[in-house]
C-alpha positions as CSV (number, residue, x, y, z in Angstrom):
1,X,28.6,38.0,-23.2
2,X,30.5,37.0,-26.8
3,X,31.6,34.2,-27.6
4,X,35.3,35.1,-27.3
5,X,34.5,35.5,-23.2
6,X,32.7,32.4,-22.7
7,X,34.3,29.6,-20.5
8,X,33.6,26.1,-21.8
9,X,31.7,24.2,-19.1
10,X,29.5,22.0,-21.5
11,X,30.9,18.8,-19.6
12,X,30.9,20.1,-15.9
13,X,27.6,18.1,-14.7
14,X,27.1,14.8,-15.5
15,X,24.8,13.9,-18.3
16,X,22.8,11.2,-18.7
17,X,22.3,9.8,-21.4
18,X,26.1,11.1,-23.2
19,X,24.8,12.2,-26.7
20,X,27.4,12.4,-29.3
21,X,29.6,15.8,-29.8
22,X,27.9,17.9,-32.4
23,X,28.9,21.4,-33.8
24,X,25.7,23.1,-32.6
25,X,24.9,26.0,-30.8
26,X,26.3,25.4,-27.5
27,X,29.6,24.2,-28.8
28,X,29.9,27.3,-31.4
29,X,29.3,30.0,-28.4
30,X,32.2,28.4,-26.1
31,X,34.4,27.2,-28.7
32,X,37.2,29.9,-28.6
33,X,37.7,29.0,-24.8
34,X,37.1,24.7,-25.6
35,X,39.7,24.7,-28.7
36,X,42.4,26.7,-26.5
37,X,42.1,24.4,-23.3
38,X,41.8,21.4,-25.3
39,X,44.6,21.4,-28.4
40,X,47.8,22.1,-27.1
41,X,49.5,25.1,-29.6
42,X,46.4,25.7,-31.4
43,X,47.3,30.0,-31.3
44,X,51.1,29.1,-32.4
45,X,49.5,26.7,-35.4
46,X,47.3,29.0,-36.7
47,X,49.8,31.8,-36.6
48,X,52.3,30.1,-39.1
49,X,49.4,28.7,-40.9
50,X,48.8,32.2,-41.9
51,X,52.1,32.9,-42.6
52,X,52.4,29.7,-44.6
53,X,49.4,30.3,-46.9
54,X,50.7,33.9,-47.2
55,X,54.0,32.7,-48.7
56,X,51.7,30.0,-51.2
57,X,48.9,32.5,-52.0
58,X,49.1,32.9,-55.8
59,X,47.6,35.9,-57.5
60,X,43.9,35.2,-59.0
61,X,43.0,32.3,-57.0
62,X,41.0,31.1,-54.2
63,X,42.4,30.1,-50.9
64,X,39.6,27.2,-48.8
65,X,39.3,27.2,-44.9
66,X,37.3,23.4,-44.8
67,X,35.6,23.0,-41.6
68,X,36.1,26.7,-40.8
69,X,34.6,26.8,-37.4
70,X,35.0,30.1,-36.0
71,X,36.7,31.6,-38.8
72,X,40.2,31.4,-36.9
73,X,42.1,29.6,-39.8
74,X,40.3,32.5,-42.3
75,X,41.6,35.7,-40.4
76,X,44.9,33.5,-40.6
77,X,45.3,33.5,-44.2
78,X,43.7,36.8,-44.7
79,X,45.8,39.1,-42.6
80,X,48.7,37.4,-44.7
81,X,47.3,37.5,-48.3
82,X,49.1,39.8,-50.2
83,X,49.1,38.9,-53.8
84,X,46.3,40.5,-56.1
85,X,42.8,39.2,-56.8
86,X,43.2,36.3,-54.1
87,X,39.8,35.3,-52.6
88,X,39.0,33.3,-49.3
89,X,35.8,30.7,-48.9
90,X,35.1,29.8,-45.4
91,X,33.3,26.2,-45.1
92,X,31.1,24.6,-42.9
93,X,28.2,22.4,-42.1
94,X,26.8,23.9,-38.6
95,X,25.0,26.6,-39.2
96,X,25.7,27.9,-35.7
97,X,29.4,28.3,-36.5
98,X,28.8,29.8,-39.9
99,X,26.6,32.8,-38.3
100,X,29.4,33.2,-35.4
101,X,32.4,33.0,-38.1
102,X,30.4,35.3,-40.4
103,X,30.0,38.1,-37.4
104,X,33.7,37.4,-36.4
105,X,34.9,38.4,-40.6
106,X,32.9,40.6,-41.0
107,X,34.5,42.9,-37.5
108,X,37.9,42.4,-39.9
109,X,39.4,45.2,-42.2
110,X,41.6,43.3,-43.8
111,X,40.9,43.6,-47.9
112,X,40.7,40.0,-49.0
113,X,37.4,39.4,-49.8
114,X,35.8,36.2,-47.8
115,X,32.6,34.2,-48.6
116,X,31.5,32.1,-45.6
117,X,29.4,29.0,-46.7
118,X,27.1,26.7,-44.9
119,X,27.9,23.6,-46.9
120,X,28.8,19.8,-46.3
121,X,32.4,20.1,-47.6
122,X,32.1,16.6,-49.0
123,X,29.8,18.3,-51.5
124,X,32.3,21.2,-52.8
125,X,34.0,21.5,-55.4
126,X,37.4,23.1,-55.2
127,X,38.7,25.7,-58.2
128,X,41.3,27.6,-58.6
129,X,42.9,26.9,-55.2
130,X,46.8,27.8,-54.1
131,X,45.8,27.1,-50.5
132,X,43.2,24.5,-48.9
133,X,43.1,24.4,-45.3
134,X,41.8,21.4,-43.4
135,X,41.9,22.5,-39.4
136,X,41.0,19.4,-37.2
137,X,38.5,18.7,-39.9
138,X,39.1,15.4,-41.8
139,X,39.0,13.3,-38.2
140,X,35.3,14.1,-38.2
141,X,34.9,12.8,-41.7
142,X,34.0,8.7,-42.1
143,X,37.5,7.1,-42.5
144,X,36.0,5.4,-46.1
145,X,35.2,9.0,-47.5
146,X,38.7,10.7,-46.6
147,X,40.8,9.7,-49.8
148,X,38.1,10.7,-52.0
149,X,37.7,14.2,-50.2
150,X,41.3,14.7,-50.6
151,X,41.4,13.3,-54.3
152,X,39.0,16.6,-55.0
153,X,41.1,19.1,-53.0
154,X,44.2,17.8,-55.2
155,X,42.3,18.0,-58.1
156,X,41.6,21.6,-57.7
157,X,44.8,22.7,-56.7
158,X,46.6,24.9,-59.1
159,X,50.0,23.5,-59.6
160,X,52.0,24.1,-56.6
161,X,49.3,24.9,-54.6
162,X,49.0,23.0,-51.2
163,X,47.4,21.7,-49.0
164,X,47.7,22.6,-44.7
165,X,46.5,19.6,-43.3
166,X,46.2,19.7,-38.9
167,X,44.7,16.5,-36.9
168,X,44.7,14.6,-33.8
169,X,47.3,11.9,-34.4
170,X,47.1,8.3,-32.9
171,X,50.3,6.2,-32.6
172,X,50.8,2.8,-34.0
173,X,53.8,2.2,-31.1
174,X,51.6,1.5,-27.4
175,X,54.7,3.1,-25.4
176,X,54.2,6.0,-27.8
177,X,50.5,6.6,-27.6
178,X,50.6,6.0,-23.7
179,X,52.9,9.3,-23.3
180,X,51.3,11.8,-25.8
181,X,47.9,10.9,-24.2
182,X,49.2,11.0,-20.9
183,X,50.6,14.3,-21.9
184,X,47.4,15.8,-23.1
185,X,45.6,15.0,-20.3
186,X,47.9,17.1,-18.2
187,X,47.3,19.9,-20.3
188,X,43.8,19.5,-20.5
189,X,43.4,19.4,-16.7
190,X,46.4,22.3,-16.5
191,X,44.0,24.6,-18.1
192,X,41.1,24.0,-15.6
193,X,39.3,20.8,-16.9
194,X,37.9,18.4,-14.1
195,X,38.2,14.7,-14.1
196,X,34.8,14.5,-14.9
197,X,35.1,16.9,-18.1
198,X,37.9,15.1,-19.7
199,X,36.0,11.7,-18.9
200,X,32.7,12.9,-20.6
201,X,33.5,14.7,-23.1
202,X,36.5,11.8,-24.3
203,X,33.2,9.7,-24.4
204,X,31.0,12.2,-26.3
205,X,34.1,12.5,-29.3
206,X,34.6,8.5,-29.4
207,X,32.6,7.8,-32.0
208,X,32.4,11.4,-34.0
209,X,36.5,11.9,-34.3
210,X,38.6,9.1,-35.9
211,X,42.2,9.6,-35.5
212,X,44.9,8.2,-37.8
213,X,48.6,8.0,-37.4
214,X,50.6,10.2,-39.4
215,X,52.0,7.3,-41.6
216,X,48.7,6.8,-43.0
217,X,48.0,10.3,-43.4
218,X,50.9,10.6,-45.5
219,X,50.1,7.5,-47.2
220,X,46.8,8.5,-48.3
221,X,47.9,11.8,-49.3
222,X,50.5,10.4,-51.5
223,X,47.8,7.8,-52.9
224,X,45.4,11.2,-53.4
225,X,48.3,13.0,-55.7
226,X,50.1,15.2,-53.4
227,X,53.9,15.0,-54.7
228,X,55.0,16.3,-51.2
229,X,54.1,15.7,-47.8
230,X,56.2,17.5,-45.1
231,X,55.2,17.5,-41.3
232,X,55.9,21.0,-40.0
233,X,54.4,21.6,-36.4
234,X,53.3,18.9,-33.5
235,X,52.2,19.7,-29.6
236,X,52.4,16.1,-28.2
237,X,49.5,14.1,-30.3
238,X,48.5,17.1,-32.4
239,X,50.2,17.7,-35.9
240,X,50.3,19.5,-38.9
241,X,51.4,18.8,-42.5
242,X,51.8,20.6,-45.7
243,X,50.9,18.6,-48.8
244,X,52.3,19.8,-51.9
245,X,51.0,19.4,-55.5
């Protein structure tokens, strides 16, 4: 059965011990089904991501999907790349996702050329880039190391280029945080997730994903080099910005 059919039902039995979330094998052949129950306008964001990068796309560069996954964010920007010589490099650091995202764009026609890497995108460098997109990725990445990750995307940003930027928000205000969380349990368990799902795997993200509130993602993307920083989408505690250079 592929990937695309698969119902997520990693946290239906109880496990004992609770190991960490992890990218691996299991996750990668259920994740079209996890992402969709779990982040709430997930098919609407990556639709005007693609539309966004397509209007940003400059001719002769390179457009970045960081923590690619799947390759959803990819076929995104590619079915909306018009301008000549523009070139797409798929990212990321479980090899499991790689081999699916790699089987996924390579059943695409589209004529932008992509590369999909199996790299620790800590490690790359950026060149050449009009677009960088960073899908639910820089939560997973230790707090200390985010501003110097996102000093190296600015850094290879062509001028104008940008930056699409989508995370898990937290909420400074108590009265605030209490609502969106409240809310995103009711769509988790709206799209079939048991108590005992949400409980388990809530415990297995706790110490992987690291959410911060969108003042101090703004903040540090300011402090990074990013002249403009512009929130443009949010389903209750899930956001997206564009960062501009």
């Amino acid at each position: 059965m592929s990937s695309e059919r698969r119902k997520d039902t990693l946290y239906a039995i109880p496990q004992e011990p609770l190991a960490d979330f992890a990218f691996d094998e299991r996750v990668a052949a259920v994740f079209p089904d996890m992402i969709r129950r779990s982040v709430p306008g997930y098919g609407t964001l990556c639709g005007q991501l693609g539309l966004i990068a397509g209007e940003h796309a400059q001719a002769n560069s390179q457009l970045y999907d960081l923590g690619c996954s799947l390759g959803a964010a990819t076929l995104a920007m590619r079915r909306r790349v018009s301008q000549p010589g523009c070139r797409i490099i798929a990212i990321d650091s479980s090899a499991a996702m790689v081999e699916r995202c790699r089987e996924t764009i390579e059943a695409d026609n589209a004529p932008t050329p992509v590369e999909v890497v199996c790299a620790d995108i800590r490690d790359t460098t950026i060149e050449r880039a009009s677009v960088v997109v960073m899908n639910f990725t820089l939560q997973f990445i230790e707090p200390a190391q985010r501003l110097s990750l996102l000093r190296g995307i600015h850094h290879g940003l062509l001028p104008g280029g940008v930056l699409l930027l989508a995370e898990k928000l937290c909420f400074t205000d108590s009265t605030e945080q209490a609502l969106l969380e409240r809310l995103h349990l009711a769509f988790k368990r709206a799209n079939g997730y048991s108590e005992l799902e949400i409980s388990q795997k809530r415990s297995a993200l706790e110490r992987v994903l690291i959410p911060d509130t969108l003042e101090q993602h703004r903040t540090r993307l300011q402090e990074a080099g990013f002249a403009q920083v512009h929130p443009w989408f949010q389903s209750f505690n899930f956001a997206a910005l564009i960062a501009c250079k």
